[in-house]
C-alpha positions, 0 to 999 in steps of 0.5 A: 117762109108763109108757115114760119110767118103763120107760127110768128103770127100765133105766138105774138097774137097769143102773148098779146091776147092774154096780156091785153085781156088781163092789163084790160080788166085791171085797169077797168076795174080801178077806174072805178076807184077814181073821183072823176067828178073831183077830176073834173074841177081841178081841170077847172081851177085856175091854179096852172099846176093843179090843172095841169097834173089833172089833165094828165091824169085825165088822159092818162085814164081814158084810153083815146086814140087820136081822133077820140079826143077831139069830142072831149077836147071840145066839151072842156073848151065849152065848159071855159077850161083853161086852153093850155090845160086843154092842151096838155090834154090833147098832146098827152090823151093819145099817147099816154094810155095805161094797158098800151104802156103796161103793154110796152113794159112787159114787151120791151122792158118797164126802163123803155115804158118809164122813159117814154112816160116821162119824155112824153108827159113832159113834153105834152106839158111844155107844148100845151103851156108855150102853145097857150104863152104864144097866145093860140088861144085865139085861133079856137073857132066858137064850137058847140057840141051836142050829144056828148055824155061823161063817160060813165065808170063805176067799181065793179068786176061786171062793169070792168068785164063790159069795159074789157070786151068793148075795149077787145072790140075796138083796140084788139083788131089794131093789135092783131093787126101789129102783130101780123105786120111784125110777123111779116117782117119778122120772117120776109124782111132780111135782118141784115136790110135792117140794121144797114139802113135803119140801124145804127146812129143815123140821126136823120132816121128819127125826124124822117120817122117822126115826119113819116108816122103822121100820115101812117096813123098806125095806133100805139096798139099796132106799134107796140108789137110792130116796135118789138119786131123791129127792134129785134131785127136792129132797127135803131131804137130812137127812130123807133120812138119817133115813129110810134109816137109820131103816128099815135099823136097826130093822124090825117083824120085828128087832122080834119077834125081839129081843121073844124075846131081850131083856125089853120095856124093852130092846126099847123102848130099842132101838126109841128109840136107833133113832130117835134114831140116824137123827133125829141123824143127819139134823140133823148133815147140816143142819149139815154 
């Protein structure tokens, strides 16, 4: 069992290493190609749609996980950028990442990532903007931060190769990481375990997965091939989604973070939308 576990690890971790390095340098290099400085003031403006469709395409091009949004979430709020933009920001950033989704389509499948960037786009936009209509905006402390530098991005294949090394630096171990998990249970945990308890159309599995994955704070890196496993030993596909976007939208440590910038009952709404965001999620996959 221990040398089957052993040649599962080496064929997920090998497909992984050559897609992660390829998607890595691609995107890195395109990034290049994008105005941030354009970005930025559409984030600014006061028309709510435009905000908006920047904000997305802000999280959609810096790679964060949860916790590393906090410092960018901050530096908005203290250039005055509209709270729900901010919002949609924040619920979009960890979720929406272009190698972890390029990722997802080549493991499971361009209908499942297309799915999950609609579903998640959508909702991010409708929490950040009902969060902002409910007035939350008032339960942002005063926080000034120092030290804070734009990320600097420019077109270049030197540039994009540094950008790939230190994105394998730090996203990279989470990746290998996913991959000795779903080896374990891939050649330890009995398939027929699976599919009678976390198979089928249980529909209580996915706000259980949702509610579970928070404290987990298993990055969407980890997931993606941990999500292949299980979905192959025939655990249902919407608990799944709950859990991957559950555990990569919100962690303990986000948690701490926000505590310092936002008052407790934005901190508690944000947790809820959480958890709402990835229970949603999964029951539009049962019905897709």
């Amino acid at each position: 069992m221990l040398g089957q576990i052993w040649m599962d690890f080496l064929a997920i971790a090998f497909e992984l290493t050559i897609l992660f390095i390829g998607i890595s340098f691609l995107v890195s290099l395109l990034q290049g190609l994008i105005p941030y400085e354009k970005l930025n003031h559409y984030l600014s403006g006061k028309n709510t749609f435009i905000g908006v469709i920047a904000a997305i395409i802000f999280a959609f091009i810096t790679p964060f996980c949860s916790c590393s949004t906090i410092p960018v979430v901050v530096n908005l709020l203290n250039k005055h950028v509209r709270f729900g933009v901010v919002m949609v920001f924040l619920f979009a950033s960890p979720v929406l990442d272009p190698i972890i989704i390029t990722l997802m389509t080549a493991l499971l499948g361009w209908k499942v990532a297309l799915v999950y960037t609609l579903v998640t786009t959508a909702l991010s936009i409708i929490i950040g903007l009902t969060l902002e209509k409910l007035g939350f905006e008032k339960a942002v402390k005063r926080v000034k931060m120092t030290g804070y530098k734009e990320p600097e991005v420019k077109f270049s294949f030197r540039f994009a190769w540094e950008e790939t090394v230190n994105l394998m630096k730090t996203v990279y171990p989470f990746l290998l990481i996913g991959a000795g998990i779903g080896a374990i249970i891939h050649g330890a945990v009995p398939t027929e375990w699976i599919t009678t308890y976390l198979g089928g159309d249980k529909w209580w599995l996915v706000p259980i997965a949702a509610i579970v994955g928070i404290p987990l704070y298993i990055r969407l890196s980890t997931m993606i091939p941990l999500s292949q496993i299980l979905i192959a030993k025939g655990m249902a596909f919407p608990p799944v989604m709950a859990l991957m976007i559950a555990s990569t939208g919100a962690s303990l440590p986000e948690v701490a973070l926000l505590n310092s910038i936002f008052q407790k009952r934005l901190v508690t709404a944000f947790v809820v939308s959480v958890v709402f965001m990835a229970s949603t999620s999964g029951f539009l996959f049962y019905l897709i």
